[in-house]
C-alpha positions as CSV (number, residue, x, y, z in Angstrom):
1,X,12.5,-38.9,4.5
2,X,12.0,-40.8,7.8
3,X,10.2,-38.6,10.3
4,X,13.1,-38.8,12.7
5,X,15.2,-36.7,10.1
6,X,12.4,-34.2,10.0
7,X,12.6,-33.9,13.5
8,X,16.1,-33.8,13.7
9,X,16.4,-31.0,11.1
10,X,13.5,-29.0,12.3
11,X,14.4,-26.1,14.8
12,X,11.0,-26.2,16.6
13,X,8.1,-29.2,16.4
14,X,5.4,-29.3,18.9
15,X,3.3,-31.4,17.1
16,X,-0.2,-31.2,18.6
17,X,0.4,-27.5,18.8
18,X,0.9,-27.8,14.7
19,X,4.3,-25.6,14.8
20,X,6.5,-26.5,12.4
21,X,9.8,-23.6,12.8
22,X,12.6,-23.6,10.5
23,X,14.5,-20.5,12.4
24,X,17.4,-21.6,9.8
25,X,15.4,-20.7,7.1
26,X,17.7,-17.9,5.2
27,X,16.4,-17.7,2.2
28,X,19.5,-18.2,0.0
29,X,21.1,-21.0,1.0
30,X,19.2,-22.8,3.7
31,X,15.7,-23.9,5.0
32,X,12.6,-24.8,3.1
33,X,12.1,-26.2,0.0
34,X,8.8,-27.1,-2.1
35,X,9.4,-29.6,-5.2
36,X,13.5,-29.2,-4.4
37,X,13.2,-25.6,-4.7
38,X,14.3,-23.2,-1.8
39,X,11.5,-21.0,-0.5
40,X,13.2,-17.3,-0.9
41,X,10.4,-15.2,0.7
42,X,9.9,-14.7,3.9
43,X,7.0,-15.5,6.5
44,X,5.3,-12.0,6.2
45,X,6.0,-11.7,2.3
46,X,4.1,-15.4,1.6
47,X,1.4,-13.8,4.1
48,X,0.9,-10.9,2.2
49,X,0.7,-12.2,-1.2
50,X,-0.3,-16.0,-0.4
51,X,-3.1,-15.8,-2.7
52,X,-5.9,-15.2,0.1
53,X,-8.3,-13.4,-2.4
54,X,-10.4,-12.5,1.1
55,X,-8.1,-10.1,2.2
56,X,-6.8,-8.4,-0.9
57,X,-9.6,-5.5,-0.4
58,X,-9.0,-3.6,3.0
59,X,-12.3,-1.1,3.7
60,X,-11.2,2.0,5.3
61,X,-13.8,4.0,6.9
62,X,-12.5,5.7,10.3
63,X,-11.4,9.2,10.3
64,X,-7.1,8.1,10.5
65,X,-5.5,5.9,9.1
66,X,-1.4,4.4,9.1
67,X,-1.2,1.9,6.7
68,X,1.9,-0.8,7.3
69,X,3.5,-3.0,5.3
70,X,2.1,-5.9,6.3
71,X,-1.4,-5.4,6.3
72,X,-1.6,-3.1,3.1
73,X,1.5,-3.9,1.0
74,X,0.2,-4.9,-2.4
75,X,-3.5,-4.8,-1.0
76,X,-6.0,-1.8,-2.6
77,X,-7.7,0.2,0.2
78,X,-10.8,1.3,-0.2
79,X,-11.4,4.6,1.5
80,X,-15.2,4.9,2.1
81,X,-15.7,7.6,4.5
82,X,-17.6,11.0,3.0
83,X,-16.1,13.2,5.4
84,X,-12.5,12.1,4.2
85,X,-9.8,10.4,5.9
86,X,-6.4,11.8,7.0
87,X,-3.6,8.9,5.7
88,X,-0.1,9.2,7.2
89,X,2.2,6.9,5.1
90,X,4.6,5.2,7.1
91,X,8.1,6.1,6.8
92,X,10.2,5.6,3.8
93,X,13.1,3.1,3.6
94,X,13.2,1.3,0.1
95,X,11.4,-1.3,0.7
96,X,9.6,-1.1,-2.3
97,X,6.6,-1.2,-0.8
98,X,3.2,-0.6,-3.0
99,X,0.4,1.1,-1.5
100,X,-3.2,1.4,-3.7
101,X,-5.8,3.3,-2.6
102,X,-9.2,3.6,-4.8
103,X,-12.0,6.2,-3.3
104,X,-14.8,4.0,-2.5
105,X,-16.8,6.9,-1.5
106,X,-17.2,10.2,-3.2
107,X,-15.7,13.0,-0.6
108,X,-18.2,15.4,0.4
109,X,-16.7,17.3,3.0
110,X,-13.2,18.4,4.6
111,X,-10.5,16.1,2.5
112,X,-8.8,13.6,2.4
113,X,-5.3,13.8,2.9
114,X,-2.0,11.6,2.6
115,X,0.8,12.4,4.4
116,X,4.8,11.9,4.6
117,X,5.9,11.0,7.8
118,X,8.7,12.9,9.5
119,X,11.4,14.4,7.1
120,X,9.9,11.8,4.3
121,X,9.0,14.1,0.6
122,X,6.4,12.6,-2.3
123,X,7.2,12.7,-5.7
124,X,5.2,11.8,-9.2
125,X,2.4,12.9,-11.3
126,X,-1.0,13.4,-11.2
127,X,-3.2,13.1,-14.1
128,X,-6.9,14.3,-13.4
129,X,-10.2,14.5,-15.7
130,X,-12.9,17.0,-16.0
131,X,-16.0,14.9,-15.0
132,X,-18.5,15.0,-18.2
133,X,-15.2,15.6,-20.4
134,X,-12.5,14.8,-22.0
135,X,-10.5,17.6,-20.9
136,X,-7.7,16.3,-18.4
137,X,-4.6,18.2,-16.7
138,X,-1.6,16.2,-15.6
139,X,0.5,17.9,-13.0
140,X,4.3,16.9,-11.7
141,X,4.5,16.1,-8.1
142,X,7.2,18.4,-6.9
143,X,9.9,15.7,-5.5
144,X,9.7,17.8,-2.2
145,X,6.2,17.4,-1.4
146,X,5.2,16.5,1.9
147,X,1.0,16.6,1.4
148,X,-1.7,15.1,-1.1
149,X,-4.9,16.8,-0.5
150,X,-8.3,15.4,-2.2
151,X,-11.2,17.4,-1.6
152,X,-14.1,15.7,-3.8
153,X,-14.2,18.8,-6.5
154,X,-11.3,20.5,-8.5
155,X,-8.5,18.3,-6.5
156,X,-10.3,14.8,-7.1
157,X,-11.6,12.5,-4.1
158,X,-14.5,11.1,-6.6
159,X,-15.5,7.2,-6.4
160,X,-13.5,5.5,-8.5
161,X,-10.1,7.5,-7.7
162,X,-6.9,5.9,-7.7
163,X,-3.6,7.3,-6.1
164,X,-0.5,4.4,-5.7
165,X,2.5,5.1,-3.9
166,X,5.5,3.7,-4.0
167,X,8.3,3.7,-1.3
168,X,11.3,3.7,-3.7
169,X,14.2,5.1,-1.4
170,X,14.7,6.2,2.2
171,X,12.2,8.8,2.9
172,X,11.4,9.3,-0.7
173,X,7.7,7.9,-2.1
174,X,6.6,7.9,-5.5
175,X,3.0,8.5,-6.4
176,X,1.0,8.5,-9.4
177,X,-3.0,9.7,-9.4
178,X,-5.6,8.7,-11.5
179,X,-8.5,11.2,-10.4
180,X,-11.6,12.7,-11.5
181,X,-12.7,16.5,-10.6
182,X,-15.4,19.5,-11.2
183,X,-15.1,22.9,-11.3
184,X,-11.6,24.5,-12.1
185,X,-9.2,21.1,-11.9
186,X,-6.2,21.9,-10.0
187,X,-3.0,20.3,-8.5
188,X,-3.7,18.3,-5.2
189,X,-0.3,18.4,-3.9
190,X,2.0,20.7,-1.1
């Protein structure tokens, strides 16, 4: 194509800047293809899962955290902090959003918590393992929770940990835990 057609087509060029917009770009019907095939994510989605190994690992050591969408979707956080961290999930819409979190760090003291925001309930399951053992409880997540509390003992919050949620409808998440305890194992959930 003769570079007066790309400019012609191109909403924005400021060539020594190295923009290149396509504002048209819909993702249906219109904007950019590669090898004659329409490009159907969008800017933020090909951001997030562009294949940037670098940032597919976010460490997580201060005391709060909100994760978003577009820095954690699809990412594993790694919560390294031994006096735990309080985690408020960001509000629910269907978005389908996946957010993995793996205990980096064994909690030691106070918890670490994840939290619904506003009106926004967790449901799931929760399977945890006797350290040492074979023996393993698995728990429903009561669809109306509001609180996931790992305290490094009976409610798991030992390196290794996993706990995935999943926003799956307006104000509703989904999560499933993989954890490890001691002591008497009990459900981590309110």
């Amino acid at each position: 194509m003769p570079t007066h057609e790309i400019y012609n087509n191109a909403d924005q060029i400021d060539y020594m800047g190295n923009i290149f917009n396509i504002s048209s770009h819909d993702g249906s019907t219109h904007g950019l293809q590669l090898g004659g095939v329409l490009v159907t994510l969008t800017g933020s989605e090909l951001n997030n899962g562009g294949g940037d190994v670098s940032v597919r690992l976010v460490n997580q050591t201060a005391s709060t955290m909100t994760p978003s969408q577009v820095t954690h979707d699809s990412r594993i956080i790694t919560l390294n902090r031994a006096a735990g961290i309080a985690v408020t999930l960001p509000a629910a819409t269907g978005s389908g959003m996946r957010l993995t979190f793996i205990i980096g760090t064994t909690i030691t003291s106070n918890t670490t918590t994840f939290t619904a925001a506003g009106a926004d309930t967790i449901g799931g399951f929760q399977t945890i393992v006797k350290t040492g053992t074979t023996t393993a409880n698995v728990y429903p997540i009561t669809i109306t929770s509001t609180v996931l509390t790992l305290n490094g003992t009976t409610k798991g919050g030992i390196i290794g940990d996993k706990i995935e949620f999943l926003d799956l409808a307006s104000a509703q998440w989904i999560a499933t835990e993989t954890l490890q305890g001691s002591g008497a194992l009990e459900s981590n959930f309110t």
